[in-house]
DRENNUKE-273565 format. One record per residue (C-alpha): x, y, z. Coordinates in pm, whole numbers, padded with zeros to 5 digits, always signed. Example, Ala and Ser with C-alpha at 12.3 -4.5 7.8 and 13.67 -1.06 7.14 Angstrom:
+01230-00450+00780/+01367-00106+00714/
This chain:
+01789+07237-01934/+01800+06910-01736/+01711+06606-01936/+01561+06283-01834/+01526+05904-01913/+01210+05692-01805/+01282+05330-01808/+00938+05139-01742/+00672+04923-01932/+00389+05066-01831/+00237+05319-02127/+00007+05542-01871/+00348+05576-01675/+00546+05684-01946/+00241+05936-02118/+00220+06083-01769/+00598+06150-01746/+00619+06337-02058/+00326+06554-01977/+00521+06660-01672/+00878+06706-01769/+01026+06920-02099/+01279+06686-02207/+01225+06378-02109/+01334+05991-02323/+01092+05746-02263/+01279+05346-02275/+01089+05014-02314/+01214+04811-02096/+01276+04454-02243/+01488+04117-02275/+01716+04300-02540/+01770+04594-02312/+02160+04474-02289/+02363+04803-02250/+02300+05150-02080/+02635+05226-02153/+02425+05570-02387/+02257+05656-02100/+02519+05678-01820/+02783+05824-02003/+02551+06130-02070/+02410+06367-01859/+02056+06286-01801/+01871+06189-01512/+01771+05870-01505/+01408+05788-01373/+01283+05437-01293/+00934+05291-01261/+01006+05089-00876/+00659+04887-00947/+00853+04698-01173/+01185+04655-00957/+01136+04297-00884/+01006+04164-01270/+01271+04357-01479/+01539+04069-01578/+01919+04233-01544/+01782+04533-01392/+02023+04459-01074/+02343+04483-01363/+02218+04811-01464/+02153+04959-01117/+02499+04839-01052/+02655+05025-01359/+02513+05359-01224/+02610+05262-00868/+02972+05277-00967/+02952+05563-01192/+02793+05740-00881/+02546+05833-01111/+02171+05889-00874/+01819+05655-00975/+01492+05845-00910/+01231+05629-00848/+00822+05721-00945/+00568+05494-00783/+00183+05485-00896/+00040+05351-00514/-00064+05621-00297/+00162+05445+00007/+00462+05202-00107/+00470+04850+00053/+00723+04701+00308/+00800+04413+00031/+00825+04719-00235/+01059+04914+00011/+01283+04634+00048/+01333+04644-00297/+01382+05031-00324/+01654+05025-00074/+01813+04707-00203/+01913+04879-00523/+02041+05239-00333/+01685+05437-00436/+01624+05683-00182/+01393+05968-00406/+01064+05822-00498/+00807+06037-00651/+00423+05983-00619/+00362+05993-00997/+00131+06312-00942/+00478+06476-00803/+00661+06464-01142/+00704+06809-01173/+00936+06868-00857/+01173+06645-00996/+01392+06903-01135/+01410+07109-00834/+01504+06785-00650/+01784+06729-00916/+01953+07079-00833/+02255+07092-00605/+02089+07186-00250/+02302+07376+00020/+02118+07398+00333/+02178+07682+00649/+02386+07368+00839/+02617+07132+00725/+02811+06838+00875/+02991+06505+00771/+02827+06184+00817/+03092+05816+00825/+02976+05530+00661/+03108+05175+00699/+02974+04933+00462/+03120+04768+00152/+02770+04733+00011/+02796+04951-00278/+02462+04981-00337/+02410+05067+00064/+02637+05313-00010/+02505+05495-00274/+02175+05496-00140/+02264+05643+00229/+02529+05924+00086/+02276+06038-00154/+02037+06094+00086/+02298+06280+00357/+02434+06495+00026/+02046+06588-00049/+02042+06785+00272/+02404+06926+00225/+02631+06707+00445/+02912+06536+00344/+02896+06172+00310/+03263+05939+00363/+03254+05603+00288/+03511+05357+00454/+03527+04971+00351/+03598+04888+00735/+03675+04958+01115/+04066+05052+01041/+03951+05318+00843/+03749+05469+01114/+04066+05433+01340/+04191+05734+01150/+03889+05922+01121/+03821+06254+01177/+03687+06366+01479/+03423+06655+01285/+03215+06388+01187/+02863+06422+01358/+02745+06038+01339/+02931+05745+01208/+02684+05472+01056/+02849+05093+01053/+02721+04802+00900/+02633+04509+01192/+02632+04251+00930/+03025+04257+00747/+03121+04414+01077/+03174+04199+01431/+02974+04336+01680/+03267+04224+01949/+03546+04425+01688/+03319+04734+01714/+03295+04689+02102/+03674+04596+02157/+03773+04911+01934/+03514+05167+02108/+03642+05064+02464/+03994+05067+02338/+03941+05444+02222/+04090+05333+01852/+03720+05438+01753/+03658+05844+01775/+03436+05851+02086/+03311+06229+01979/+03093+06082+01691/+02728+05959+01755/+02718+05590+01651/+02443+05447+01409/+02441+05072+01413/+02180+04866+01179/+02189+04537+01011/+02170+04519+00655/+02018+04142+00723/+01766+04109+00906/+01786+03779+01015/+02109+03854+01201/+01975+04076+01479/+02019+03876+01719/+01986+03979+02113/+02388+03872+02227/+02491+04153+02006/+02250+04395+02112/+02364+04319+02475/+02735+04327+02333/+02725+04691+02220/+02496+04797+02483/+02723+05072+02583/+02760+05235+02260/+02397+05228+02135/+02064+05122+02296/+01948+04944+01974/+02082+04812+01621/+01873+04958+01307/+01738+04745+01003/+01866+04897+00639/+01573+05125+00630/+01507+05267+00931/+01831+05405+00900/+01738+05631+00600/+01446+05698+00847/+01632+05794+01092/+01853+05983+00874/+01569+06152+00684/+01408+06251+01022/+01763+06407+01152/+01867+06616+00849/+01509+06743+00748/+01451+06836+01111/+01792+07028+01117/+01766+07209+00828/+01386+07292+00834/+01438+07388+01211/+01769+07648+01094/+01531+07788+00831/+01241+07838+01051/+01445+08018+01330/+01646+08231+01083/+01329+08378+00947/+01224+08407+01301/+01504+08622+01366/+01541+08812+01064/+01178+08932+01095/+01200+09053+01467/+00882+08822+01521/+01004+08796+01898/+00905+09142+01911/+00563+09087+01788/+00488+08738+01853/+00120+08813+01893/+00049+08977+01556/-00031+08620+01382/-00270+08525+01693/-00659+08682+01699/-00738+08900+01401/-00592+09243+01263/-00821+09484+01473/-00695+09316+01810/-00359+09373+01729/-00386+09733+01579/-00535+09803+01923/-00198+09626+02117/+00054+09749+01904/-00070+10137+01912/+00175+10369+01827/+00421+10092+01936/+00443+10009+01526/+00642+10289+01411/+00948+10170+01648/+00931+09775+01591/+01170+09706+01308/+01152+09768+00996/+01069+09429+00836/+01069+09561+00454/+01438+09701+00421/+01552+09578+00094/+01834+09375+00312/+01624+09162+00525/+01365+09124+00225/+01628+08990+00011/+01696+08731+00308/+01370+08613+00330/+01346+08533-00067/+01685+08329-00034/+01511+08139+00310/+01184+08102+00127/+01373+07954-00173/+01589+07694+00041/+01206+07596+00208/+01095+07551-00165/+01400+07340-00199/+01431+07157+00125/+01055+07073+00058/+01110+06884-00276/+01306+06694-00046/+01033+06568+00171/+00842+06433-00136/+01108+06265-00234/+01138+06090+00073/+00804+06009+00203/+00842+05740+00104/+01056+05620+00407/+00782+05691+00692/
């Protein structure tokens, strides 16, 4: 059974928690919290109240730790709809699942390994390792592979399979990406995902600059927006059509439309030779589809977050 650690100060937060999850630790955060060293060299799941990002002193250390232990944070949030100021602050420690504190209970699901109907590989380049952990935890949610390079000479070597490569504007040039995609040391096959990780250094010279690779450079989070939108589309789409398929609706596309008696009068005798959409076979399929929906939509919660 999955275990869990709450760190946050807040007593309604923590009573809440426990009412929701089996086995879960409840930690006070204070001035002598020091070490975690107990907590990350176990195997729980570590939960953090995000209310509290900005007030907890050393909090940033301890994020850190688990950063480089690639151990994930799950974030739970009391406000109905999380701030811009508050999201900031989620994505400057590498948080990408947030819970509405209602939503407790579909943390375990979200904590089991997820393989969707597609997969892919998705290139980072950023040295941030906090940006790092963040945006491959997201990608590996949905199933894809996440690599990580430190720079551009990496990506020289890269391999071609990868569906989008996402670079960091800010420790990257802007005229060394440009040079290197014109030169064709960059692999031109991948979809490029620019973004700043500071805002203040959008400027409109290197928009112009790489105008022929993208048509605009991302902030931090729209690009787990625009990640989030991608992957859930791709794999909620697959699902979707599979059970499309597998059921022979194309066959009897009407039968969800008006009410029974209308379509007992279309179908007629026409019912007996439609497929059969109860062999044990194509049953079995649907359970395993309905379970990756149950899955993928644990996902979404965890996520909304990022609209």
């Amino acid at each position: 059974m999955q275990k869990f650690i709450f760190i946050s100060n807040d007593e309604h937060k923590r009573n809440e928690l426990t009412k929701q999850l089996d086995c879960v630790d409840c930690i006070v955060w204070d001035e002598q919290t020091t070490t975690i060293n107990k907590w990350v060299n176990d195997d729980m799941c570590t939960i953090i109240d995000v209310e509290l990002l900005p007030a907890i002193h050393g909090i940033g250390s301890v994020i850190d730790e688990f950063s480089r232990r690639k151990k994930e944070i799950i974030g739970v949030s009391s406000k109905s709809s999380i701030s811009e100021i508050d999201k900031k602050n989620i994505v400057q420690y590498g948080i990408t699942a947030v819970f509405p504190l209602s939503q407790c209970r579909y943390i375990p699901p979200y904590c089991d390994k997820y393989q969707g109907l597609v997969s892919g590989i998705i290139g980072i380049v950023d040295n941030n390792i906090f940006h790092c952990q963040g945006l491959s935890t997201l990608i590996k949610k949905f199933g894809y592979d996440a690599i990580v390079m430190n720079d551009l000479k990496d990506c020289c070597s890269a391999d071609n399979s990868m569906d989008i490569l996402c670079i960091n504007c800010s420790q990257v040039s802007p005229h060394e990406i440009a040079a290197m995609y014109i030169g064709g040391k960059l692999p031109k096959k991948n979809a490029m995902v620019l973004y700043k990780s500071h805002e203040d250094d959008i400027f409109i010279h290197d928009i112009l600059k790489l105008n022929r690779i993208v048509k605009v450079i991302y902030t931090l989070e729209e690009v787990y927006a625009v990640l989030l939108q991608l992957l859930f589309r791709q794999q909620f789409h697959a699902l979707v059509y599979s059970l499309y398929e597998s059921s022979d609706m194309q066959s009897s596309a009407t039968s969800y439309r008006g009410n029974l008696r209308q379509w007992y009068w279309e179908a007629g005798m026409d019912i007996f030779t439609m497929a059969d959409v109860l062999q044990p076979e194509l049953v079995s399929t649907y359970q395993k589809h309905i379970q990756l929906m149950h899955a993928l939509m644990t996902r979404a919660m965890a996520f909304q977050w990022m609209r």
